[in-house]
N, C-alpha and C positions, 0 to 999 in steps of 0.2 A: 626320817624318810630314807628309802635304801635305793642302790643305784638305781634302779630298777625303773622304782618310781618318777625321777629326774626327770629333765627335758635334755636332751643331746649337751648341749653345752654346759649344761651344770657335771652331766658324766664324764665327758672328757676334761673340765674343769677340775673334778675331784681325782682322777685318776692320774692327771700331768704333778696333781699336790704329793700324791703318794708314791712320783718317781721323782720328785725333786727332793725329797725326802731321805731314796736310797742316793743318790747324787752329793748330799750333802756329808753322807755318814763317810762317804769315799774322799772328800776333803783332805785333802795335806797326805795322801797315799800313791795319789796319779800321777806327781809330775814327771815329766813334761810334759802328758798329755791332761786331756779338760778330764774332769769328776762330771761322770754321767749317770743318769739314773735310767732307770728301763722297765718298763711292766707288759708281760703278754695277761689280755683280759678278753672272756667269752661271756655275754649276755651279765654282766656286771659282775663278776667271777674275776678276783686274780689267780692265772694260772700258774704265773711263775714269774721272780723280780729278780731284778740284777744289776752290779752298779759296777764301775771302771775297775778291773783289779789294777795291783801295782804294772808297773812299766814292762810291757812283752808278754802281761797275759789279757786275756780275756777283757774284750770291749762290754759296756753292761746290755746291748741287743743280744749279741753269744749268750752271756749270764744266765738274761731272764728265758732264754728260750731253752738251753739247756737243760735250766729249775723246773722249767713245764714239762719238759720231754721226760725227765729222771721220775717225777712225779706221776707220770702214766697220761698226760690228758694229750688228746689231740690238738695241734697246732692248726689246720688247713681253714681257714675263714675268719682268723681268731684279729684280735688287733692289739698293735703296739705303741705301748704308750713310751716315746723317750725325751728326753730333754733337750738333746743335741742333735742334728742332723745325721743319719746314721753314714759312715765313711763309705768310698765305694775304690778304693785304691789300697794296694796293699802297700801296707808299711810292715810295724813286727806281728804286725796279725792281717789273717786273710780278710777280705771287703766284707761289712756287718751286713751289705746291700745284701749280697751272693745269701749271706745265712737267712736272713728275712724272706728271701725268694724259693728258699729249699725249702724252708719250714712250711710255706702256703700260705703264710699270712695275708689277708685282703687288703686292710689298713693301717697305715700307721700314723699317729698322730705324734707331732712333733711342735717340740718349746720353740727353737730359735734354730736360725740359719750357720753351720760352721763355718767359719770365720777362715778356716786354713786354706789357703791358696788353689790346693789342690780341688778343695769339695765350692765351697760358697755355690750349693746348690745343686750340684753334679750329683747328689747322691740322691735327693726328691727327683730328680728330672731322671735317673735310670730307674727310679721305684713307679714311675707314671709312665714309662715306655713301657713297662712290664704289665700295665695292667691295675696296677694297687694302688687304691684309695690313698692319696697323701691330707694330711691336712694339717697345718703350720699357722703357727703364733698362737695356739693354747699358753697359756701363763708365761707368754714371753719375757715377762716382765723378770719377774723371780726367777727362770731359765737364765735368764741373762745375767743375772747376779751370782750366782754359782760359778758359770766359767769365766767370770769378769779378767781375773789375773792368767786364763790363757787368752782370752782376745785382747787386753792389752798388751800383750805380751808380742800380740802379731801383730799389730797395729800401729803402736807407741813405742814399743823395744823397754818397755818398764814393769814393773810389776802391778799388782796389787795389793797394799800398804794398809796395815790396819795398825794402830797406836794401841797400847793399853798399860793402862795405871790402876794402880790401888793407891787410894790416897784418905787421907783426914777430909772430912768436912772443911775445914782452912786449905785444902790444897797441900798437905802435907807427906813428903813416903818417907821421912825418918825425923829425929830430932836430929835437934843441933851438933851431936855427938857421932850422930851415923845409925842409932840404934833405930829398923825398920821391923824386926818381928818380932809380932806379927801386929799389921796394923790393920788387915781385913779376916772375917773368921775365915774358919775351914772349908765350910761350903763354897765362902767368894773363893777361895785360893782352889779348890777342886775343879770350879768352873774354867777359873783363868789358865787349868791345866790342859781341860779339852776344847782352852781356842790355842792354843800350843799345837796341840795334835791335827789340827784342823788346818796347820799352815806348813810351808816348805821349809820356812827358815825363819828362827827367832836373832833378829840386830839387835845389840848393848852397842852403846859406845863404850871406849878404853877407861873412860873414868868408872865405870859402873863396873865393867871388866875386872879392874885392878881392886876397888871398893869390896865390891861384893864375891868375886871368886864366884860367879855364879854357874852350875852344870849348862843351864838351860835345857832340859828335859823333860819328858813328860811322865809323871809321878801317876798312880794306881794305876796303872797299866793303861794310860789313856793312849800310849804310843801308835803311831811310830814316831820315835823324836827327830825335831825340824835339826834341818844342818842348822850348828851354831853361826854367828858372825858377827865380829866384831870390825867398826869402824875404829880405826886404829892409823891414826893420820900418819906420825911418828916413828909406827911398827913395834911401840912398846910393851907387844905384850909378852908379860913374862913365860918363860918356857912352861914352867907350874901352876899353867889356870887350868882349871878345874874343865872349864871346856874343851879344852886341847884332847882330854880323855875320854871326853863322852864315845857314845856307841855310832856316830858317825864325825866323817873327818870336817875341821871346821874351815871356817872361811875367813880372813882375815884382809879386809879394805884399808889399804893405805895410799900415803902420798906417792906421784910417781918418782920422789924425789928423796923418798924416806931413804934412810942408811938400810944396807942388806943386813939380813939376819936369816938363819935357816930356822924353820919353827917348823913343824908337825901339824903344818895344815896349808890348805890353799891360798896363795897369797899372792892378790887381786891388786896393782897400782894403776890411779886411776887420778886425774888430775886435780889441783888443788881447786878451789873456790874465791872468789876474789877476798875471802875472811880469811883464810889462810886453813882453814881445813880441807877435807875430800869435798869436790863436787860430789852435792848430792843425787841428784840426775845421771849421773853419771856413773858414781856408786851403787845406784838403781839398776842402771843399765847390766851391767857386769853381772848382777843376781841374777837379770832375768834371761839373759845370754846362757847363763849356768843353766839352766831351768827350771829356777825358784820362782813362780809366777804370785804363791801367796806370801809376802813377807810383814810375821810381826817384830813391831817392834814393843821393844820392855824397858827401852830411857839409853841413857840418863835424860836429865833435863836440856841440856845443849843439844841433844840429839831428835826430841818431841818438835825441839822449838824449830830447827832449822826444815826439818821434813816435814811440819805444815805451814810456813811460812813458804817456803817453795810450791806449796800448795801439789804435793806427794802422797797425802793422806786421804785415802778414802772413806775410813771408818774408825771413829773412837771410842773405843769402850774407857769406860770409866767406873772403878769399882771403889765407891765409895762408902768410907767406915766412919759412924757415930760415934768419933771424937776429936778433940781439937788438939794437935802441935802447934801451941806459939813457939814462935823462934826457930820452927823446924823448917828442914830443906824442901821447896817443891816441886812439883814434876816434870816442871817448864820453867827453862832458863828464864831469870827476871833482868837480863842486860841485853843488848841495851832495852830502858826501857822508853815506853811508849807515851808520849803527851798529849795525844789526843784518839778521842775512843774513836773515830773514823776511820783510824788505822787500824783498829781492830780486827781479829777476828772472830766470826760469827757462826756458829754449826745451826741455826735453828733451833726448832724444838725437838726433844727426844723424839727417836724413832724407836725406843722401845725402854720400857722399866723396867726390871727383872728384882726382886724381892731377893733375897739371900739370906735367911735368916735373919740378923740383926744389920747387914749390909744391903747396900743396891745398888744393881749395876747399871747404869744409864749409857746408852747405845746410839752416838748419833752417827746419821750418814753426812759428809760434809758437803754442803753445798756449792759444789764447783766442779768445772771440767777440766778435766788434764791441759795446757795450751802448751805443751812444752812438744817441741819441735818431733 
């Protein structure tokens, strides 16, 4: 059936899908501002699409209007489909309201209300003194998941934290010796590059740091690569990691107590824990102050364990390979450990299976709310 055919709510239903869409591709490119997605549409017709460029250009309402305009079609009666509430204050770009109002557009249809201080609403309320059709909470839901790590970011002062492992069937990411590749095929490891891409900042702890020598970057050109960062309680990371050189400069969380050292990157002291590492929270904090609002992390195991037992963790991907390491190391610290399953914890049932050739990546959302102050 074509839009055409629809009933109103299925149209704008299918249309908020196909700007969350561009909203997503814009992932891990916008911070500090949210990844927005933007459609101008005439009589079920996209005119022209548009999503957040990087930082000081073009909002995705400018975008998609401008795609229409370049394209030849007329804007005057036309309507906009975006995910975010369109801005109406100038920051490094002019009010998206002002562009919406030039262009003639009659309606605009919008995901979720923006959270920033300045708008939470200022910007529907100047689009309905003007005259234009507003109408709000199409796919709020999924609207909301997109810019989750810029509203908590406004909200909580934290980011939004996503885990990810490639493991054995046993829970395994290397043998006994250290040897880890490869233990997922090429396609899982392609995927796990463009959720890389997809975020501001990839955290290792120092042990996975010093282990592994890892770049943390984004391979076939899935980039732009996430600022590194390493939790580095100590400050031990050597001069000569491999991260230190990547294509952007790295970020390194220590204690606020660690011994000086000059390194070749941004270096974050931040209080201990009563375990005697970095608060984690805290550590959070510092990222999302920088204006890292998506942060993966990639281990070690001390570091999976303590930022979801703080319950930090929003989303686990988990990319699991058909074979077994006995005796191998796993992804999540096993000390202390736990005597009774009540203390456990529980993610539910997958919220998504993903197939990967001979691998699969299982996806859950974790079941809890932030409570941290």
């Amino acid at each position: 059936m074509s839009p055409r055919q629809r009933d109103p709510a299925e149209i704008d239903g299918h249309f908020m899908q196909m700007a969350i869409e561009e909203a997503r591709q814009a992932l891990g490119r916008t911070a500090p501002n949210p990844s927005v997605g933007a459609l101008v549409v005439r009589d079920g017709v996209v005119l022209g699409a548009g999503r957040t460029q990087p930082v000081g250009g073009p909002h995705a309402e400018v975008e998609a209007i401008r795609a229409a305009r370049e394209a030849g079609h007329e804007l005057v009666g036309a309507t906009l489909y975006v995910t975010l509430e369109p801005c109406c204050h100038w920051g490094r770009t002019p009010p998206c309201t002002d562009a919406i109002l030039s262009a003639g557009l009659s309606r605009v249809v919008v995901g979720v209300v923006d959270p920033y201080p300045p708008m939470r609403g200022k910007g529907l309320s100047r689009l309905r003194a003007k005259g234009v059709e507003v109408l709000l909470g199409v796919e709020a839901v999924a609207c909301a998941e997109v810019v989750l790590g810029f509203t908590r970011t406004l909200t909580k002062g934290l980011p939004e934290v996503t885990s990810k492992v490639a493991c054995s069937l046993d829970g395994r990411i290397a043998t006994s010796t250290g040897e880890s590749q490869w233990i997922t095929g090429a396609l899982a490891r392609r995927d796990g590059h463009g959720l890389r891409a997809s975020h501001d900042a990839i955290l290792v702890g120092i042990g996975t740091a010093i282990a592994d020598d890892p770049r943390l970057t984004c391979r076939d050109g899935r980039g732009p690569d996430p600022v590194p960062v390493v939790l580095d309680t100590e400050l031990r990371l050597p001069l000569e990691a491999r991260l230190l050189t990547a294509g952007r400069p790295a970020v390194v969380v220590c204690a606020d107590d660690a011994p000086r050292r000059a390194l070749p990157a941004e270096v974050i002291r931040v209080p201990r824990a009563s375990a005697g590492g970095v608060d984690p929270v805290q550590a959070l904090r510092a990222l999302a102050a920088q204006g890292l609002h998506r942060v993966l992390i990639e281990g070690g195991a001390g570091v999976h364990r303590t930022m979801i037992e703080a319950r930090l963790v929003d989303t686990l991907h988990l990319y699991l390979a058909p074979m077994l390491i006995p005796g191998g190391r796993g992804w999540i610290a096993e000390h202390p450990a736990l005597s009774h399953l009540g203390d456990a914890r529980r993610f539910g049932a997958p919220a998504q299976i993903l197939p990967l050739d001979s691998d699969v990546r299982l996806t859950w959302r974790l079941d809890h709310r932030l409570d941290h102050p």
